[in-house]
N, C-alpha and C positions, 0 to 999 in steps of 0.2 A: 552653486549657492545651496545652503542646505537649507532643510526641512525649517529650521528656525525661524532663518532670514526670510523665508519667504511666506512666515504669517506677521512679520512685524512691521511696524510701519518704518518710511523711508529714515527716521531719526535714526532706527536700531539696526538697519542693513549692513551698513558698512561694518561695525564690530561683530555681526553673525557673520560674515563674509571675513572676515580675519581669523575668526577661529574656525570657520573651516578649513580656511589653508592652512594652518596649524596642525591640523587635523591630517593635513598631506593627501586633501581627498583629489583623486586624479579627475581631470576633464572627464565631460561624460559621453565621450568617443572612445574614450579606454574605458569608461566602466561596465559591466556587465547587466544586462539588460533580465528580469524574472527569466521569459521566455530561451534564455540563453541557456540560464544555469539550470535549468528544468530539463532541455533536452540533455545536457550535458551528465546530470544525478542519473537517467534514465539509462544512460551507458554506462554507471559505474553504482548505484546505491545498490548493495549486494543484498538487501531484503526485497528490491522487487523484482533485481534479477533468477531471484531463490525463486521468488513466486511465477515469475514466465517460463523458469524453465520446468517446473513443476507441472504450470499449464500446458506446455507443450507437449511434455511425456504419458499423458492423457490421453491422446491417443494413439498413441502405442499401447497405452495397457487397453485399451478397447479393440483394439484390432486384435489382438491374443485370444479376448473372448468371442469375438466372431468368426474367428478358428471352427469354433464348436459346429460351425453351423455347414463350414465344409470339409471337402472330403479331407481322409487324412491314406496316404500313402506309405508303404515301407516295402522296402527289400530286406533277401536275407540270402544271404551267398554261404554255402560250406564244405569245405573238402575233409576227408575222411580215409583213413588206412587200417586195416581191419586183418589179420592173420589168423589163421587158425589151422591148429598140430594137432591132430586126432591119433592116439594108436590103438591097437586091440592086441592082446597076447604077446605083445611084444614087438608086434607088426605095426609100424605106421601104415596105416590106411588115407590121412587124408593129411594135405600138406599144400593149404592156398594159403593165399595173400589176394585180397580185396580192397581197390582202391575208386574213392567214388567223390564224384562231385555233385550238387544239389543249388539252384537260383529261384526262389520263390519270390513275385510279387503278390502283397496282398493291399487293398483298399477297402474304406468301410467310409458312409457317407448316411448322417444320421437322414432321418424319414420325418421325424415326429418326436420330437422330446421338449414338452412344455417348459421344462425345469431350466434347458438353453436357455429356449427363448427368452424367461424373465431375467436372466443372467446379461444377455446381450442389449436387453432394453436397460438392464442398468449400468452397464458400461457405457451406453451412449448418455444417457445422463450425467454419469460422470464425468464426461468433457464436458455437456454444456455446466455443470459445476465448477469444474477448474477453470473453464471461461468468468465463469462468476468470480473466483477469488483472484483472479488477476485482475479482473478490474477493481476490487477494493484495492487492493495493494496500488494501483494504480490511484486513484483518486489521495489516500492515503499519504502517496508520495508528492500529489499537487500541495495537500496540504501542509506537508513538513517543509519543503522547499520555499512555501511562501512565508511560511509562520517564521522561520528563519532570516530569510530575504528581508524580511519589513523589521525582525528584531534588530536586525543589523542597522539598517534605518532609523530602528527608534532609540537605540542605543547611541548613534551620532549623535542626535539631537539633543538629546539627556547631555551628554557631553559639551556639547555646542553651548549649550541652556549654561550649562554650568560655569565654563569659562567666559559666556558675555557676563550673565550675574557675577562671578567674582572680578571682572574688570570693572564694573560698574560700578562694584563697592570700595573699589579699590580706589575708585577717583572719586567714591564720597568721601570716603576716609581720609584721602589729600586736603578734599575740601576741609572738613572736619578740622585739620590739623592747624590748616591756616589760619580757620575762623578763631580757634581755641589760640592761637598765636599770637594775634590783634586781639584781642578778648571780645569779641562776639559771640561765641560760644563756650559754653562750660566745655570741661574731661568728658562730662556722663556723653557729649555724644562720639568723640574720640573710642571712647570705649568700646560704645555700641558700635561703633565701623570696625573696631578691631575685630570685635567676638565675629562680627558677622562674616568679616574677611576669611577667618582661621576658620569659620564651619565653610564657608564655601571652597576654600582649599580642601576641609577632608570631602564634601562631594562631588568633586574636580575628580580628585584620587579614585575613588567609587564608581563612578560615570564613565571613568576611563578603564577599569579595571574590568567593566559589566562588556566595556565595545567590546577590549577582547579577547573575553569570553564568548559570545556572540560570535566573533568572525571566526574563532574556531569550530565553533556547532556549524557555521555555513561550509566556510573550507572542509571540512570532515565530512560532510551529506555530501559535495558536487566532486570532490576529490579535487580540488584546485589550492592553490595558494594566493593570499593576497588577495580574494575577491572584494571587489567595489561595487555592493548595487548602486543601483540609479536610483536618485531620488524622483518623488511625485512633478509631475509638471505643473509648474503655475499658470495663471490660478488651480485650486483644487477642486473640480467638478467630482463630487462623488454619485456616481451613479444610485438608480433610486430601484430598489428592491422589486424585481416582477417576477409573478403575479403579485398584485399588493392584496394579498387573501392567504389569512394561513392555510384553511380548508381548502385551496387549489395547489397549495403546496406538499398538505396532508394526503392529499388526492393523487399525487403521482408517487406515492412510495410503493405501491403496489408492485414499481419495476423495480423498485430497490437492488441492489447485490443481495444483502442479505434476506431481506424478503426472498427474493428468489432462490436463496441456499437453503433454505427454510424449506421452501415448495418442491424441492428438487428432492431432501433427506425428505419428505413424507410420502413422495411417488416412490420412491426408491423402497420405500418400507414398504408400500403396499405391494411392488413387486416381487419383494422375498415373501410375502404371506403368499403371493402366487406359486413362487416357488416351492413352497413349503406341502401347498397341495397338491404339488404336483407328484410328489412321493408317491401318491395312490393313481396315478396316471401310467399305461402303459407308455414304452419306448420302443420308434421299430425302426431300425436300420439295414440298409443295404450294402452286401459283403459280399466281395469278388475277391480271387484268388488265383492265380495261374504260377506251377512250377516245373521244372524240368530239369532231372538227376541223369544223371548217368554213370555206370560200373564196371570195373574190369576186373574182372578175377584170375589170379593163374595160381601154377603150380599143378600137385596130380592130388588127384583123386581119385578113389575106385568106384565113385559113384561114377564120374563124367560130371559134365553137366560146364562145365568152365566155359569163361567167353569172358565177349564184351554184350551189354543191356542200358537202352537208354528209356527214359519212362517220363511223359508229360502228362503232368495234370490240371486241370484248371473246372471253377467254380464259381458259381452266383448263385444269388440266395435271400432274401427277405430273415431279417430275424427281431422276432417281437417278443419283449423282457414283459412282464404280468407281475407288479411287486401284490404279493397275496398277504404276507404279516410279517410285522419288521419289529414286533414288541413295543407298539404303541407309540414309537420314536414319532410316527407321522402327525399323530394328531397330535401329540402336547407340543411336536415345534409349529403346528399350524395357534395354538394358541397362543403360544410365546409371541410369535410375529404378528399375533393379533394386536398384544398391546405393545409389543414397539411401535406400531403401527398408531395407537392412540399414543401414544407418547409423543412420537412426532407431530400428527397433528396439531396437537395442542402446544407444542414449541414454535410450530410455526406461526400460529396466532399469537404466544408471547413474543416471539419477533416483528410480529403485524404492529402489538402495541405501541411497542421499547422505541421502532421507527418511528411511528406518529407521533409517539411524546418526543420524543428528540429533534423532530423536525419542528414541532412546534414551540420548544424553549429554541431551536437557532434561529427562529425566523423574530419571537418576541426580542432576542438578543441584538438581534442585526436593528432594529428598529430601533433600540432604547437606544445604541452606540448612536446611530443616525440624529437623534433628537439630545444627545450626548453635544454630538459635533455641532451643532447650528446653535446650543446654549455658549458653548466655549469660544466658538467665532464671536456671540455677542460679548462674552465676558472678554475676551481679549480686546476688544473694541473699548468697553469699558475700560478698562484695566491702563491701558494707553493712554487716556483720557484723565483717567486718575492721577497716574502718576508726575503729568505734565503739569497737573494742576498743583498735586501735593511739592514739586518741584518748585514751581512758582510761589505759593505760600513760602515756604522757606527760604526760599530768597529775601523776601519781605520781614519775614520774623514772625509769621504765625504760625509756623509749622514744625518744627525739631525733626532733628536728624533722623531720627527713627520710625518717623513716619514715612521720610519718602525710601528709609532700607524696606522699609513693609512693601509700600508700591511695589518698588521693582521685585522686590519677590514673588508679588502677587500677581507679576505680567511675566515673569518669567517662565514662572510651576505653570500659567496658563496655555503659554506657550507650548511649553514642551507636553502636554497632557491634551492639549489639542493634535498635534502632532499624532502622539497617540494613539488618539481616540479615531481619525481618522484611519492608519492603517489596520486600527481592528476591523473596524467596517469592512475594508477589505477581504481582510483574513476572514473575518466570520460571516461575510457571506460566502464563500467558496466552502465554509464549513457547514452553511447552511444546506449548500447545493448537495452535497456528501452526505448530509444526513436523509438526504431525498433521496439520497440515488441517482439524479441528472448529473455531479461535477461531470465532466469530460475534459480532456486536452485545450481545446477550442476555451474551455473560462481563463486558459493561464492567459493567452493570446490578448482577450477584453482586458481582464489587467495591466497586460505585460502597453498595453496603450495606453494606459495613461502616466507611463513614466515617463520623463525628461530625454528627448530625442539626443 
């Protein structure tokens, strides 16, 4: 049954339930449930796969910088052939060939170098930041999927809305004709059913043209074809906004994503001002080295002296770097990093703000749509009420035709704006939660319950 049908009362069921089949909507054991198509975007929406994998290669570029902090190794292997023809007077006197081989390992293992350490404390920041933007991308993606999910939803109903209203007129307009037949009625109300009929045909046209569009924006986020959400279960309990305190809402931004990317770029700035003094801080590392060559020489000489010689060396050693004057580079980048360092600060407080305002028009929003929905259930209540009544007058002969096309007009745009108004509630509170920083996985779950089993 759709979203329609099941705010109207039992007079109008049966023809919201006609045009849903019309509509070709499948049982709701083939359609797809939020929770379905959510995990399903999460294996294929390639912006939040961008953003995990992004997250994940974080640390790896942190572990590169904690290199720094151990030893680092290398060999060095070299072979070598060397001749040398000496003559005097016309006499060669010397006449070798010199061949040699050489295996050095050396190791260096820093001791003390401040300038690492602020490097490596902001590489680990770095991940807890990449952790941060994946989970924006992550909530991000709760809220595109839903926002979607429920257009698709509200875009049936517009639809639905539109072909019970143009059936409706359609069999006023029957009426209309007959009446104008036996002369009970003038043309002007023939008329008036006509005009009315040919608008609700062009917003049949509209309505249908809007679903799909809409099921393309859904199909395209989940990577599927054909998707069918599930409509809301009736009755429609819309849950009730907690905490019911803006200020306990404004209160938890502090964990924000962005809050906290915020807080992350101003450690991180105060970490390169550390770095930055650390210029004038000595570095002292420990250096070991062991090698072992060996040479054979032949040929003659008139010296003598030919053979074979092997030679092993090896070393340890403490060595301490003293930067004495670098041409002032030290101090003007310790001021530099000073005020990036007030720059960030004060971005993170313009992100403290931008959160608390934002969190407080979602929460004012969630509210008004809330107080939205409970006027529209009255108006539609009314509206039904009218139209029965305005139906019955014209039966009688107090009422013209164009009063009771008003009525159903005016229960139909009810309906379907009710409809409406309730999926924003939805949707803007999940948007509400995002702009706190609480959405998580678990609010699709509450949602994904109250659709149609």
């Amino acid at each position: 049954m759709s979203a329609v049908s099941m705010f109207s009362l039992p007079r109008l069921s049966r023809l919201a339930f006609a045009c849903a089949f019309l509509l070709g909507a499948a049982p709701f054991a083939q359609a797809q449930s939020l929770q379905e198509l959510y995990d399903t975007a999460r294996g294929y929406d390639a912006s939040y796969l961008a953003a995990r994998a992004l997250a994940e290669s974080a640390q790896y570029r942190a572990e590169q910088v904690h290199a720094l902090r151990r030893p680092s190794v290398n060999a060095t292997l070299g072979a070598s052939r060397a001749t040398n023809d000496t003559t005097l007077n016309s006499t060669e006197i010397n006449d070798t060939t010199t061949k040699g081989t050489s295996a050095n390992l050396n190791a260096t293992q820093s001791l003390f170098n401040r300038a690492n350490d602020a490097a490596i404390s902001q590489a680990d920041l770095g991940v807890t930041s990449a952790k941060a933007d994946l989970e924006i991308s992550e909530q991000d993606l709760i809220v595109r999927v839903a926002q979607a999910y429920f257009d698709v939803l509200a875009a049936q109903d517009a639809l639905s809305t539109a072909q019970t209203s143009k059936k409706a007129i359609a069999e006023q307009l029957a009426s209309a004709k007959r009446n104008f037949e036996v002369g009970t009625a003038t043309i002007t109300d023939t008329r008036e059913a006509q005009a009315r009929s040919d608008l609700a045909t062009a917003q049949e046209i509209a309505a249908d043209n809007d679903l799909l569009t809409r099921r393309i924006a859904l199909d395209q986020l989940v990577g599927r074809t054909g998707v069918t959400p599930k409509p809301l279960a009736t009755p429609v309990a819309l849950p009730p906004v907690l905490p019911a305190d803006v200020e306990a809402w404004v209160s938890q931004t502090t964990n924000a994503p962005l809050v906290r990317q915020a807080q992350l770029r101003y450690e991180t700035a105060q970490l390169e001002t550390t770095r930055a003094r650390a210029g004038h801080l000595p570095t002292v590392g420990l250096l070991a080295s062991y090698g072992r060559s060996n040479g054979n020489e032949t040929g003659t000489s008139l010296q003598g002296g030919l053979g074979r010689g092997n030679v092993t060396q090896s070393s340890i050693g403490v060595q301490v770097n003293v930067p004495l004057f670098a041409g002032f580079s030290v101090q003007n980048r310790v001021k530099e990093t000073l005020l990036l360092e007030e720059q960030s600060r004060n971005a993170l407080e313009a992100n403290r703000r931008t959160v608390a305002q934002n969190t407080r028009q979602a929460y004012f929003g969630v509210q008004s749509l809330q107080a939205q929905v409970k006027a529209l259930e009255a108006a539609e209540s009314s509206s039904q009420l009218a139209l029965e009544a305005t139906q019955l007058g014209y039966k009688v002969g107090v009422r013209v035709n164009l009063d009771v096309l008003n009525a159903q007009t005016q229960l139909f745009t009810t309906q379907r704006d009710l409809a409406k108004a309730r999926y924003d509630v939805l949707v803007n509170s999940l948007k509400l939660r995002q702009a706190a920083g609480q959405l998580v996985p678990g609010d699709v779950a509450a949602v994904n319950s109250m659709l149609a089993k």
